[in-house]
C-alpha positions in Angstrom: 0.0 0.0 0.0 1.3 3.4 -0.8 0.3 6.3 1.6 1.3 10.2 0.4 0.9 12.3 3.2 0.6 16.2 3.6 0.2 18.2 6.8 -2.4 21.3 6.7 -5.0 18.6 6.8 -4.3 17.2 9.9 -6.5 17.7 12.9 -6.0 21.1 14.5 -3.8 22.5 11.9 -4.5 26.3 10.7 -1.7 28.1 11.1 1.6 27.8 8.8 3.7 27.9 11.9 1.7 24.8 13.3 3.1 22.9 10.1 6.5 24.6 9.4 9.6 24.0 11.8 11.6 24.7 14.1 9.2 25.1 17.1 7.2 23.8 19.7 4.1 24.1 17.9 5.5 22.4 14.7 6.7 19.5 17.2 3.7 19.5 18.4 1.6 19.0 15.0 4.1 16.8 13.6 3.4 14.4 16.4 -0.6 14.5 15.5 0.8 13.8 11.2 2.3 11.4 12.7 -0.8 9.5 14.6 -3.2 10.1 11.9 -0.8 8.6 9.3 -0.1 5.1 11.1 -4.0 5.4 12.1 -4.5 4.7 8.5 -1.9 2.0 8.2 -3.4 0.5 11.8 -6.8 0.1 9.3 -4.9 -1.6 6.5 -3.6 -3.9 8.6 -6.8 -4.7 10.3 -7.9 -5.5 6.5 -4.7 -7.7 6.0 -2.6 -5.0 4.2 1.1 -6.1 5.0 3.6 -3.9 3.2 4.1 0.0 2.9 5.5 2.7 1.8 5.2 6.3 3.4 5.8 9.2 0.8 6.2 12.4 3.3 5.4 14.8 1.0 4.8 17.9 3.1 7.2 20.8 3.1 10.4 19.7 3.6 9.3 16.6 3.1 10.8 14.9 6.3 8.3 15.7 8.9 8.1 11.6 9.9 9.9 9.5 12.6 10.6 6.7 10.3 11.1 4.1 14.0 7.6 5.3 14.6 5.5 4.4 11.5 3.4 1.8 12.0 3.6 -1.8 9.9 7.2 -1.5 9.2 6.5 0.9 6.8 9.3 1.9 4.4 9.6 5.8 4.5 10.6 7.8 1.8 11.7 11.3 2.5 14.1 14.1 1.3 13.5 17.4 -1.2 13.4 17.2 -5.2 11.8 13.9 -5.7 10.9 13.6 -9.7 7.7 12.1 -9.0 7.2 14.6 -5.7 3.9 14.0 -3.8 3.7 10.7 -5.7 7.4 9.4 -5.9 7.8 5.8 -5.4 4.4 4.7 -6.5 4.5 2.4 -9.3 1.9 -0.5 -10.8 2.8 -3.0 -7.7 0.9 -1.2 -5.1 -2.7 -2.1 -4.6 -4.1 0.5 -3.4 -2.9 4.5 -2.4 -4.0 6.6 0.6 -3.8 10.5 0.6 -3.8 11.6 4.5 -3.9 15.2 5.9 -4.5 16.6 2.2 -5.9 20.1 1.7 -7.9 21.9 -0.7 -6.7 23.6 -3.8 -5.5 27.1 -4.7 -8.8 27.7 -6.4 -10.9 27.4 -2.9 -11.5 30.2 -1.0 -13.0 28.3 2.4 -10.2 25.7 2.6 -8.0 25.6 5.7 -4.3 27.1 4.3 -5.6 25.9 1.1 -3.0 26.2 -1.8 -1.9 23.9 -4.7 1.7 23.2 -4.4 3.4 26.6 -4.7 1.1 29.4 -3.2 3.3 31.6 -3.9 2.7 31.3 -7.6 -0.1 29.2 -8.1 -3.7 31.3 -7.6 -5.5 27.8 -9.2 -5.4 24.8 -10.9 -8.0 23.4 -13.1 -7.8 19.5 -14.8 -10.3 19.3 -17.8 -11.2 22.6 -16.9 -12.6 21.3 -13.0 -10.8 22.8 -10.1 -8.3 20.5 -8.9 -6.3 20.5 -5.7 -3.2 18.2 -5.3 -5.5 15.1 -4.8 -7.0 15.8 -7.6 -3.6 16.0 -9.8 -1.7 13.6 -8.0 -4.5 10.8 -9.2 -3.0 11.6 -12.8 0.0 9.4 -11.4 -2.3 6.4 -9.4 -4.3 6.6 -13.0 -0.7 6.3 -15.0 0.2 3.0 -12.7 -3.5 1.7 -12.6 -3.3 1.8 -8.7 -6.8 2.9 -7.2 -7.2 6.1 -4.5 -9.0 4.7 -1.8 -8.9 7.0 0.9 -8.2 10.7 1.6 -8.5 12.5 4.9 -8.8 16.2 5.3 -11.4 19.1 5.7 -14.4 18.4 3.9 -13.9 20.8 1.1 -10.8 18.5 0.0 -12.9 15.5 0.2 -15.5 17.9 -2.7 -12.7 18.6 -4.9 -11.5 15.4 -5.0 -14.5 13.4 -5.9 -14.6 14.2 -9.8 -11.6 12.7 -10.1 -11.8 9.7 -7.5 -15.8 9.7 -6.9 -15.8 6.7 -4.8 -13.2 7.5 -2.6 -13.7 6.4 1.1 -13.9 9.9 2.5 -12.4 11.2 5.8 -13.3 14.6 7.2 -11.5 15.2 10.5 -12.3 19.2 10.5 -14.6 21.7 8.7 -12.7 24.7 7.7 -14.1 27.8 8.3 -11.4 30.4 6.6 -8.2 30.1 5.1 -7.1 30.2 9.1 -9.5 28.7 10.9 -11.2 24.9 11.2 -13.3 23.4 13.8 -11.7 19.9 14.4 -12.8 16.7 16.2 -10.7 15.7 18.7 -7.1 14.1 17.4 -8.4 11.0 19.0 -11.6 10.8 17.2 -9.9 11.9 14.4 -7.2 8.6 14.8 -10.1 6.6 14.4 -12.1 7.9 11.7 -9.0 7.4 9.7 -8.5 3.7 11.1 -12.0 2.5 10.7 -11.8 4.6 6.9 -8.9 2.6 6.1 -10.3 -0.8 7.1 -13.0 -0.1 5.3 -11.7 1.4 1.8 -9.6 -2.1 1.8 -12.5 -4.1 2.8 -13.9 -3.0 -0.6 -10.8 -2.7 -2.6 -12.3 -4.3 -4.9 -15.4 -2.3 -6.3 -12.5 0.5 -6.7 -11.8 2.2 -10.3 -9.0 4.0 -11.1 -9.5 7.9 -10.8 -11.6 9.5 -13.5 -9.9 11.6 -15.9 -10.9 11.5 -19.6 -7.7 11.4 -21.9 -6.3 13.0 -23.4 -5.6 15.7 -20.5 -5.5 19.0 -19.7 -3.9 20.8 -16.8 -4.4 24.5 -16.8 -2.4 26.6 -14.2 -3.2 30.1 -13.0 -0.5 31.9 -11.4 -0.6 35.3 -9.3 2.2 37.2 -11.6 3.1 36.9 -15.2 6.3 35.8 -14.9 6.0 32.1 -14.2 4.0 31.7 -16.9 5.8 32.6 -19.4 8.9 30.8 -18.2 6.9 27.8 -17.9 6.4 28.1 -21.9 10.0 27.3 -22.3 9.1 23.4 -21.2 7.8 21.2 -24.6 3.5 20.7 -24.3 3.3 24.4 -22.3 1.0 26.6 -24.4 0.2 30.1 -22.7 -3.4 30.6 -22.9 -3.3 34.0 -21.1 -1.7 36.5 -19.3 -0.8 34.8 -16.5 -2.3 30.9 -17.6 -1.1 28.2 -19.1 -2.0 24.5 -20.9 -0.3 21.4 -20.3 -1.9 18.9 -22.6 -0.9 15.3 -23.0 -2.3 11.9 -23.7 0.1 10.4 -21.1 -1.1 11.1 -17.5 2.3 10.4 -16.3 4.1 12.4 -18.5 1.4 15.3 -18.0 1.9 15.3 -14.0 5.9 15.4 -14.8 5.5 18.9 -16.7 3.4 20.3 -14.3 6.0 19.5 -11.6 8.3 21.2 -14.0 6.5 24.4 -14.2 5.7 24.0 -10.2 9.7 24.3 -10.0 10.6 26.8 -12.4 7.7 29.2 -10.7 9.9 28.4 -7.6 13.1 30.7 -9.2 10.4 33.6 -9.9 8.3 33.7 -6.6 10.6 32.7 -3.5 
């Protein structure tokens, strides 16, 4: 089983310093990441899942205490993976888990809701419906033929993912009320919704299809300045459709995530 794992969708979490170290309160929070994510591979295991592989994909991207992952899970960690969000996930996985997701750059009532830069990136549409990173990291699961089963989040993730995977086994562990504020259940609660989700979305692997997107694809990427988007024009399939957006088009879902990871990195030189 693969598990990608974010942070601003953990319980409690609505505050960039609550997710961003060095501090108490980003010790703090990484310790509830930490619950939530082997709460989720506690509920694979209860449905007779036996291998996994943790792909921290928040921030730094090494957020984890790899002795305290559940299931012996392999952990994957470390800055300027090619596949990112999605790197190590390939077509011997069964089944993939997004935990503590967010919503997308697009939504205006998601907790610290952004889509992968937001410094750059003001939305993110995929065949022209908005799409938040769970929603363009399933062009990968798709490219492999693994299934999403489960995501856990605020409840407006859960919405924008569900055109893409709509019979994903949905976790809500808060309901945002502003880009900085959420009313959560409590972490324990929240522990077991995602335990009991996971059981379940295994229990039923298989009625699972792969995620929805007609091919071929389009990715179109709003950014906040002009700049990044015409840089991103200098990668092959990047057509600039305004201003400030651009196309990504491509038959391949793989090779369409990989140039919009390109043009996630180049906005990086122009916005940090």
């Amino acid at each position: 089983m693969f598990l990608s794992t974010d942070m601003e969708g953990t319980a409690g979490v609505v505050d960039w310093s609550q997710c961003r170290g060095p501090g108490q309160e980003y010790e703090y929070y990484r310790g509830q990441l930490q619950a939530e994510v082997n709460a989720a591979i506690d509920g694979a295991l209860a449905a007779g899942a036996t291998e996994f592989l943790v792909n921290d994909s928040h921030s730094t991207m090494q957020n984890l205490r790899p002795d305290e992952l559940r299931g012996r899970a392999s952990y994957l960690s470390g800055r300027h993976k090619p596949l990112y969000m999605m790197e190590g996930l390939d077509d011997s996985f069964d089944a993939a888990f997004f935990v503590s997701y967010h919503g997308s750059a697009g939504s205006t009532s998601s907790v610290l809701h952004h889509t992968y830069n937001p410094r750059a990136i003001a939305e993110v549409r995929l065949n022209d419906a908005i799409a938040g990173e769970a929603g363009v990291n399933a062009l990968v699961a798709l490219a492999h033929g693994v299934p999403v089963v489960l995501i856990s989040g605020d409840r407006v993730t859960i919405e924008e993912a569900q055109p893409f995977c709509p019979d994903v086994e949905a976790v809500v562990v808060k309901e945002s009320v502003s880009h900085n504020a959420a009313l959560s259940v409590h972490p324990d609660l929240a522990r077991e919704l995602i335990r009991k989700g996971a059981q379940r979305a295994l229990a039923r692997l298989s009625d699972f299809q792969l995620p929805s997107v007609t091919l071929p694809a389009e990715l179109t990427v709003r950014f906040h300045n002009r700049a990044p988007a015409e840089l991103a024009c200098a990668l092959r399939g990047v057509e600039q459709r305004e201003e400030k957006v651009v196309a990504i088009r491509n038959e391949d879902p793989l090779q369409l995530f990989r140039t919009f990871i390109a043009t996630v990195i180049l906005s990086r030189g122009v916005s940090d």
